[in-house]
LOLUMTOR-252668 format. One line per 2 residues: number of its first residue (from 1); their letters; for each residue x, y, z of N, C-alpha, C, O, CB. Coordinates in nm, 3 decimals. Each point is the difference from the previous one (the first is absolute). Glycine has a CB too. Layout:
<balums>
NUM> a> X/Y/Z/X/Y/Z/X/Y/Z/X/Y/Z/X/Y/Z | ...
</balums>
This chain:
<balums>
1> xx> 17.227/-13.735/-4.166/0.034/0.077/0.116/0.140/0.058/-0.016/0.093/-0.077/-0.026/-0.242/-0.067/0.168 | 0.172/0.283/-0.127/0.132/0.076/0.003/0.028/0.002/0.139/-0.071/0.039/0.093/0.042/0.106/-0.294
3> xx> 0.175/-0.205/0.199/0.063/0.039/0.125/0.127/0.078/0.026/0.085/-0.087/0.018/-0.193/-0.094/0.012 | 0.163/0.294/-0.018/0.131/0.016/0.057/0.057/-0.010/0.107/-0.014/0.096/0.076/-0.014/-0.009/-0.194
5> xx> 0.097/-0.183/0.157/0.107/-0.029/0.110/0.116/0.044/0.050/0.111/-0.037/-0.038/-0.191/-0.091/-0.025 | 0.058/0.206/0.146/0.086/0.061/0.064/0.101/-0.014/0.083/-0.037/0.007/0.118/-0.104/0.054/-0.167
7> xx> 0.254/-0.078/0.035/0.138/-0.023/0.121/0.084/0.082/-0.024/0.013/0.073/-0.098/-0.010/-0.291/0.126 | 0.118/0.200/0.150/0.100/0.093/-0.016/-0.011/0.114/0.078/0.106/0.047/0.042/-0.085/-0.124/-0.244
9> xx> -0.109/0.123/0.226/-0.033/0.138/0.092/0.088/-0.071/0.158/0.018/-0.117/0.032/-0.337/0.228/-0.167 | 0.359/0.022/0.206/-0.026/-0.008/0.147/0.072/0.135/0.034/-0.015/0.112/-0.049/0.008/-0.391/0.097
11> xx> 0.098/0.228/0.062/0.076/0.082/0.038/0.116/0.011/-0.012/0.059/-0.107/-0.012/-0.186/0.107/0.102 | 0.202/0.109/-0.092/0.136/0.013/-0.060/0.075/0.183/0.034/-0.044/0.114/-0.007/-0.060/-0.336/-0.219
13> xx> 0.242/0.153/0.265/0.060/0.128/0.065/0.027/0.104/-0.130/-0.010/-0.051/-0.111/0.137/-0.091/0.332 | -0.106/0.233/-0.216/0.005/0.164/-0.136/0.153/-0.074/0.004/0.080/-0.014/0.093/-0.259/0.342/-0.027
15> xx> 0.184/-0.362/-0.187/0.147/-0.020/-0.087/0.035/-0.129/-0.049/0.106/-0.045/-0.042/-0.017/0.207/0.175 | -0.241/-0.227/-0.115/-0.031/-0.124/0.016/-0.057/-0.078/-0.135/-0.010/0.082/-0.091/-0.024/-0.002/0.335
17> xx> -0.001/-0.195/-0.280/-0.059/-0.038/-0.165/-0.122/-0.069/0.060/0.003/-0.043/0.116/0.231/-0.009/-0.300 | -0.336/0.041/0.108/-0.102/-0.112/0.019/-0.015/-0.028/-0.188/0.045/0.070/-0.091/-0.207/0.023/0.385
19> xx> 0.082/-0.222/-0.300/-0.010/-0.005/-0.169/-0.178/-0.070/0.070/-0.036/-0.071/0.094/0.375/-0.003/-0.297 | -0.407/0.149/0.083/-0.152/-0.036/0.023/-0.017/-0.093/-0.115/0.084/0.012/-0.090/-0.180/0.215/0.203
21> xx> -0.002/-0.322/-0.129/-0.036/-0.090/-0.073/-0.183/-0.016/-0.033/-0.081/0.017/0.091/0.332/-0.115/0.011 | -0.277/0.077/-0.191/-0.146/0.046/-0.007/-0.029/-0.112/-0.122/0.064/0.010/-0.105/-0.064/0.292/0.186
23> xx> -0.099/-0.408/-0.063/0.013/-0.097/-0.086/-0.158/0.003/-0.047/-0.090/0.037/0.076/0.312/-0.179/0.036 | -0.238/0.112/-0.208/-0.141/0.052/-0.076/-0.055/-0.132/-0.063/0.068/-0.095/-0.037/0.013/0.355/-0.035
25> xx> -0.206/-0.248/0.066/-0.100/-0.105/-0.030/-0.098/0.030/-0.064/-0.057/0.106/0.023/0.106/-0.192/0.137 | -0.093/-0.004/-0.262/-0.149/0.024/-0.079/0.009/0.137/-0.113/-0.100/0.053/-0.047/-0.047/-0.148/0.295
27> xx> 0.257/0.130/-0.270/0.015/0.084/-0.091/0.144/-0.056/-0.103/0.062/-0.103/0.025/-0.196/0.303/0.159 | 0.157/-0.134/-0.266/0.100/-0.002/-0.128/0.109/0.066/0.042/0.024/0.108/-0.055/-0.184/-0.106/-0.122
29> xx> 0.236/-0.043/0.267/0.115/0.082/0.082/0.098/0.037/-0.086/0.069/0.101/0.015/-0.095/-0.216/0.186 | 0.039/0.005/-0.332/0.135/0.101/-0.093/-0.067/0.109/-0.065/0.070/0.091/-0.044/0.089/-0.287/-0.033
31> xx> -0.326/0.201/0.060/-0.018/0.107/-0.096/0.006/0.102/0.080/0.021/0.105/-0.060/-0.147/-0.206/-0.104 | 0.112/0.114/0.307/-0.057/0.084/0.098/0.108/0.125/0.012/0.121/-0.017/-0.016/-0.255/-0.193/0.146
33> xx> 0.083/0.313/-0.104/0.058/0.087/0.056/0.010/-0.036/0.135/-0.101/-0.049/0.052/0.038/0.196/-0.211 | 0.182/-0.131/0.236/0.050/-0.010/0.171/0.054/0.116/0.019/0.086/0.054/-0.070/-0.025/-0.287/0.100
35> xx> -0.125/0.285/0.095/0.022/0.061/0.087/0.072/0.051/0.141/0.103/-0.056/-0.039/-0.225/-0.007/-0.109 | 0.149/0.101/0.235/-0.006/0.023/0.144/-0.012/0.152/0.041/0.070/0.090/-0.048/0.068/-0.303/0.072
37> xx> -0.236/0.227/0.070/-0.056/0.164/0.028/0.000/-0.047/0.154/-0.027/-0.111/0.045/-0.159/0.227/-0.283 | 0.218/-0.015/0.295/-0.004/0.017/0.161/-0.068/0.113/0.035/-0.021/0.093/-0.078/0.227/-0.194/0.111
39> xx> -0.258/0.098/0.127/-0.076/0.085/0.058/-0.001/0.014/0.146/-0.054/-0.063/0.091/-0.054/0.025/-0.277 | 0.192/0.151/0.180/0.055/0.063/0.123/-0.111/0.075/0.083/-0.075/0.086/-0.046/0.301/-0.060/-0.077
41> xx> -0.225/-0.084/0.285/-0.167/0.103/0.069/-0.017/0.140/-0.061/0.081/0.092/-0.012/-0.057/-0.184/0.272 | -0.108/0.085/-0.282/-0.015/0.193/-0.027/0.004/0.051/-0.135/-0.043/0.109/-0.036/0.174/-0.067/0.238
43> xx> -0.064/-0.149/-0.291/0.024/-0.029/-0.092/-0.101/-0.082/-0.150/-0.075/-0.097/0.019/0.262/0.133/0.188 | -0.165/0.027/-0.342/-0.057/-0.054/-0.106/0.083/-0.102/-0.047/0.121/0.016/0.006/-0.233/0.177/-0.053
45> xx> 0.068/-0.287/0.004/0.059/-0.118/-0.059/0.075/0.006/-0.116/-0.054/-0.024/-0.108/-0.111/-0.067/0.198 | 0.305/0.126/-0.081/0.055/0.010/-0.111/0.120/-0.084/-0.057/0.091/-0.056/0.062/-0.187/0.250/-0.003
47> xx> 0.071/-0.188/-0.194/0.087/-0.071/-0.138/0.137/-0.062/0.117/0.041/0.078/0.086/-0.103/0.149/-0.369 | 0.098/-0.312/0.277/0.135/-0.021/0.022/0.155/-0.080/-0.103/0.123/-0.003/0.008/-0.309/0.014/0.208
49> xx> 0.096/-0.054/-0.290/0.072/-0.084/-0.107/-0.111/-0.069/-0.062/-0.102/-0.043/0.053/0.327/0.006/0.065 | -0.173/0.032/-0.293/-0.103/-0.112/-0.045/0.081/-0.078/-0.087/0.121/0.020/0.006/-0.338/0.110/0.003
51> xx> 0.173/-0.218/-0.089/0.080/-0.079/-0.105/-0.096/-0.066/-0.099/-0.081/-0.091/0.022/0.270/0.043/0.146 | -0.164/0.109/-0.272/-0.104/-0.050/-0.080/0.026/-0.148/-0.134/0.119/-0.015/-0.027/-0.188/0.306/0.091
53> xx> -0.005/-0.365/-0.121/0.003/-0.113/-0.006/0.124/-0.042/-0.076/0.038/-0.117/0.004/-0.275/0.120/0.030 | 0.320/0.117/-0.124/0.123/0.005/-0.069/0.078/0.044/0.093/0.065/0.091/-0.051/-0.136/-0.057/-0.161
55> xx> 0.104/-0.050/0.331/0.043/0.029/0.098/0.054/0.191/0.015/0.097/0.026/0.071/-0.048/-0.331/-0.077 | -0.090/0.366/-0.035/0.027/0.160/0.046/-0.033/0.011/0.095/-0.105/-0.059/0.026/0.084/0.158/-0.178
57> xx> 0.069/-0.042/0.234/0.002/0.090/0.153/0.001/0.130/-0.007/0.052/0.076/-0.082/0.068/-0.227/0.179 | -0.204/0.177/0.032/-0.031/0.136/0.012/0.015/0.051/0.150/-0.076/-0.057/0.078/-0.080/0.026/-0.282
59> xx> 0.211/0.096/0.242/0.027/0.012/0.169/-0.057/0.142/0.028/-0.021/0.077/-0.093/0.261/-0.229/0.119 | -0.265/0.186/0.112/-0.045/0.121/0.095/0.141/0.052/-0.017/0.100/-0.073/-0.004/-0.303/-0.012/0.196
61> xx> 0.202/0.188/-0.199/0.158/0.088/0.047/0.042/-0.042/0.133/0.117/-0.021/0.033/-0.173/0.246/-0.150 | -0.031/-0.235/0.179/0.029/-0.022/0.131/0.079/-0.118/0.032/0.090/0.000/0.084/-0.281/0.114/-0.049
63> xx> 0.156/-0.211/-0.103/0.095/-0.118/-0.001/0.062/-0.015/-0.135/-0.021/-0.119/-0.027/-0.113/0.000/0.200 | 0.180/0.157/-0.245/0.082/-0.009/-0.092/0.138/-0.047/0.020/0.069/0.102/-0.003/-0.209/0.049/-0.066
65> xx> 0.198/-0.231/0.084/0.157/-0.038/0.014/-0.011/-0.072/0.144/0.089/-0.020/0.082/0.044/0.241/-0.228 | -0.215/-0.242/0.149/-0.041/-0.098/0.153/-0.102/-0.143/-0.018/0.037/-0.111/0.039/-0.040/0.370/0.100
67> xx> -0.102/-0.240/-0.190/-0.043/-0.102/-0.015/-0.009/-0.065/-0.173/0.027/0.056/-0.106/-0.135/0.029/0.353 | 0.076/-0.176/-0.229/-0.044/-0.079/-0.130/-0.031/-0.084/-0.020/0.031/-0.100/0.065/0.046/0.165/-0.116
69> xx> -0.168/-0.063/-0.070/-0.133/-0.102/0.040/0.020/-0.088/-0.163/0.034/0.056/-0.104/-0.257/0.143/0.298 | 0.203/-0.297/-0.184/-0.008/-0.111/-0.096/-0.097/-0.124/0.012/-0.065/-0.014/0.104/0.289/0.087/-0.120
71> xx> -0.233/-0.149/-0.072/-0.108/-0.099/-0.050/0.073/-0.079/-0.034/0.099/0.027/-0.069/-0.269/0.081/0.000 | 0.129/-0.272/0.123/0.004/-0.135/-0.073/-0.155/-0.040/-0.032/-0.094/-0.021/0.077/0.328/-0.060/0.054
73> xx> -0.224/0.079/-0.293/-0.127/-0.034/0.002/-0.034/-0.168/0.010/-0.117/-0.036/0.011/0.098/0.269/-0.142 | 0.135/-0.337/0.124/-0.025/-0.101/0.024/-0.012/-0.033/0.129/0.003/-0.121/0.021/0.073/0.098/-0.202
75> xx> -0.095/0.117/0.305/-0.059/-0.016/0.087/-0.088/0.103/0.040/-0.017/0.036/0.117/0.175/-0.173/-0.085 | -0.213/0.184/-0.130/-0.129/0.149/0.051/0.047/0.072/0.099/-0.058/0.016/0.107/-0.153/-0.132/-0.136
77> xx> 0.284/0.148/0.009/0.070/0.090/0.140/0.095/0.118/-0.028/0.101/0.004/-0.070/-0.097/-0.224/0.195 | -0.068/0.318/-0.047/0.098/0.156/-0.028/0.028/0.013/0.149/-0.067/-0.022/0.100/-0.059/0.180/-0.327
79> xx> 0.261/-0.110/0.205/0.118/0.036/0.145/-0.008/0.152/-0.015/-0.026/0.067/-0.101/0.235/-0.285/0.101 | -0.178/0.258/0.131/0.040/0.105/0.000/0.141/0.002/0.143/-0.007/-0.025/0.121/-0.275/0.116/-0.255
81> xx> 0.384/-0.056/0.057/0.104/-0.024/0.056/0.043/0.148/0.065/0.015/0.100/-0.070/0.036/-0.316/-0.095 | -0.031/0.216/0.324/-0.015/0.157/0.037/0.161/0.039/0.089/0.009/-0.039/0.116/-0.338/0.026/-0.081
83> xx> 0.397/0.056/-0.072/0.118/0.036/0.067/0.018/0.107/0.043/-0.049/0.092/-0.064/0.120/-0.215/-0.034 | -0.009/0.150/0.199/0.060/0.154/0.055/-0.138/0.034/0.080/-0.017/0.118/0.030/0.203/-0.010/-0.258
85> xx> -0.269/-0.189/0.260/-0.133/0.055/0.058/0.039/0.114/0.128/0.066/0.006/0.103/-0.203/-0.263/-0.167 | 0.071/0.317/0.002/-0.023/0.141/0.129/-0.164/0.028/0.092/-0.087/-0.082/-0.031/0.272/0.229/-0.170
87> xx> -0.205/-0.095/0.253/-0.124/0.012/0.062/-0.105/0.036/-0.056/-0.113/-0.045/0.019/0.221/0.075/0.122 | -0.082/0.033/-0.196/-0.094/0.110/-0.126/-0.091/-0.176/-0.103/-0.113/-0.007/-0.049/0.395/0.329/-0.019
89> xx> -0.212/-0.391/0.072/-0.047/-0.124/-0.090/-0.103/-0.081/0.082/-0.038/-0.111/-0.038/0.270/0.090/-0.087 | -0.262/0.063/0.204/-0.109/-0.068/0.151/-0.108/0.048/-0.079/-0.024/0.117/-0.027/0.140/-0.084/0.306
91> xx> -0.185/-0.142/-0.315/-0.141/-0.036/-0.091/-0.039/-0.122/0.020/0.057/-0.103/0.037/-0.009/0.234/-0.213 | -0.161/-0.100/0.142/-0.090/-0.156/-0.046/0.025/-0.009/-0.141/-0.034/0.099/-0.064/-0.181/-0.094/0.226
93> xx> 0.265/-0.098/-0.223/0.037/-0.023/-0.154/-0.097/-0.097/-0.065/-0.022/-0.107/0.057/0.272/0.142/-0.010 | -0.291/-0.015/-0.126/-0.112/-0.105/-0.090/0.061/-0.009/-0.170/0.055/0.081/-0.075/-0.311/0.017/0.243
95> xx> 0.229/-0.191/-0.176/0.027/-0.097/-0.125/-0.118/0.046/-0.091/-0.117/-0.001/0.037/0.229/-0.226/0.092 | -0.059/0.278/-0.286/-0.114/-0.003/-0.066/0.013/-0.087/-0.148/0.100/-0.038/-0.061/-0.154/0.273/0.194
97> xx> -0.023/-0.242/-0.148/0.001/-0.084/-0.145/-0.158/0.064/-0.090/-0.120/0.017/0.025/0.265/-0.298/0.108 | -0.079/0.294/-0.209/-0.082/0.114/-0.150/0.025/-0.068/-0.178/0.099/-0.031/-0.066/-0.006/0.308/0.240
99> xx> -0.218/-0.277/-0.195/0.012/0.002/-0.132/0.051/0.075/-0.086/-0.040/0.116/-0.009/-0.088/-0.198/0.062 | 0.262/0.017/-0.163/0.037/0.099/-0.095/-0.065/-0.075/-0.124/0.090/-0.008/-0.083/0.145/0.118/0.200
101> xx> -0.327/-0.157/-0.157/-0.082/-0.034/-0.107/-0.126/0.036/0.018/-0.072/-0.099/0.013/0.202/-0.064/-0.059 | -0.199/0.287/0.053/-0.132/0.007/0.003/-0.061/-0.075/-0.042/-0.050/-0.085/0.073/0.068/0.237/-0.067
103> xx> -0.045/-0.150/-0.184/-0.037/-0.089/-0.064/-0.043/-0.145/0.092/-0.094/-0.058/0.056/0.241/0.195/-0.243 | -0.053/-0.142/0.167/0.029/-0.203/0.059/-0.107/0.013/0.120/-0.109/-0.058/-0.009/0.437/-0.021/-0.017
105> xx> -0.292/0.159/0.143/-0.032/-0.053/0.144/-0.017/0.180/0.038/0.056/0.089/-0.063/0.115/-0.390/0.126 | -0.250/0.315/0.038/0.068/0.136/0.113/0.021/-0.006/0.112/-0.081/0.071/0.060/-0.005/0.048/-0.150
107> xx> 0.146/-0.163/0.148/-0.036/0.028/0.124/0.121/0.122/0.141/0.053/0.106/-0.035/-0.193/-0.394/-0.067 | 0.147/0.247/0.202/0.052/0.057/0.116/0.016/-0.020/0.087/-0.038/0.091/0.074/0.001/-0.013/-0.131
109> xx> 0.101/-0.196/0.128/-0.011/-0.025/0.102/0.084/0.019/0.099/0.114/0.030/-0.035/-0.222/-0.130/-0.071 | 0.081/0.091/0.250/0.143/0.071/0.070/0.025/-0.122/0.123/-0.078/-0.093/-0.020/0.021/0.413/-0.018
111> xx> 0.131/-0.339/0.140/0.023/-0.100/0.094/-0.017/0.030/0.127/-0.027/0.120/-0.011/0.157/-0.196/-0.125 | -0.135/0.047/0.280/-0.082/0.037/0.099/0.061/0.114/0.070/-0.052/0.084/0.074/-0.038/-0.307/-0.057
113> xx> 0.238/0.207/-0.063/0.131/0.098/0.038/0.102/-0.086/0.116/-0.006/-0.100/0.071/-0.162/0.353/-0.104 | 0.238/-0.172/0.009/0.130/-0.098/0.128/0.069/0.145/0.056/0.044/0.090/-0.072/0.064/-0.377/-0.092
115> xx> -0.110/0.286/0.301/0.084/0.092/0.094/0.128/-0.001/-0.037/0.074/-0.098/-0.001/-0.203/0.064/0.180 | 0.157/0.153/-0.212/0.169/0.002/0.028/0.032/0.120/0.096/-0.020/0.117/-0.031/0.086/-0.211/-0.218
117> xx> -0.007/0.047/0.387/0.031/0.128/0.037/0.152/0.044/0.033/0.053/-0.084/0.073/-0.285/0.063/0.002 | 0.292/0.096/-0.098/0.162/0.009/0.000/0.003/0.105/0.158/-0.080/0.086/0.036/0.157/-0.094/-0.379
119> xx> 0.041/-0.038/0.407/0.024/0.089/0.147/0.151/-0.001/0.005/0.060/-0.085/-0.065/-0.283/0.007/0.218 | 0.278/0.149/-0.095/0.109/0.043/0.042/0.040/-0.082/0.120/0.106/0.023/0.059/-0.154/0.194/-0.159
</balums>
């Protein structure tokens, strides 16, 4: 059974930090590709940061120099650490975890999502 676990979401004033936590199960979390993609109403679910199992990062422009996201893999768990939050960052955020070994394994899995909503 794959699980991703989700914490960290809520509410939070624009200028404000939250750090999300997303803890994973039943998969190979150091080989894994990690994720976080959000989805704003009205909105397609998009890229927000990833980190892949040699730890490279990859960020949205949109948050570039604001958030950042990292992995302990001795506890299966990818953060996403969010500062300077503005309104525009009001999403549902989901946790993903992806195979970077085809070969080996494939899979895709994502987490149920966690609210974040930022207000003034």
């Amino acid at each position: 059974q794959v699980q991703l676990v989700e914490s960290g979401g809520g509410f939070v004033q624009a200028g404000g930090s939250l750090r999300l936590s997303c803890t994973a199960s039943g998969i190979s979390f150091s080989i894994s590709a990690m994720g976080w993609y959000r989805q704003a109403p009205g909105k397609e679910r998009d890229m927000v940061a990833t980190i892949t199992s040699t730890g490279s990062t990859n960020y949205a422009d949109s948050v570039k120099g604001r958030f950042t996201i990292s992995r302990d893999n001795a506890k299966n768990t990818v953060y996403l650490q969010m500062n300077s939050l503005s309104h525009e960052d009001t999403a549902v955020y989901y946790c993903n975890a992806r195979s970077e070994y085809k070969l080996l394994s494939n899979y895709n899995y994502w987490g149920q999502g966690t609210q974040v909503t930022v207000s003034s």
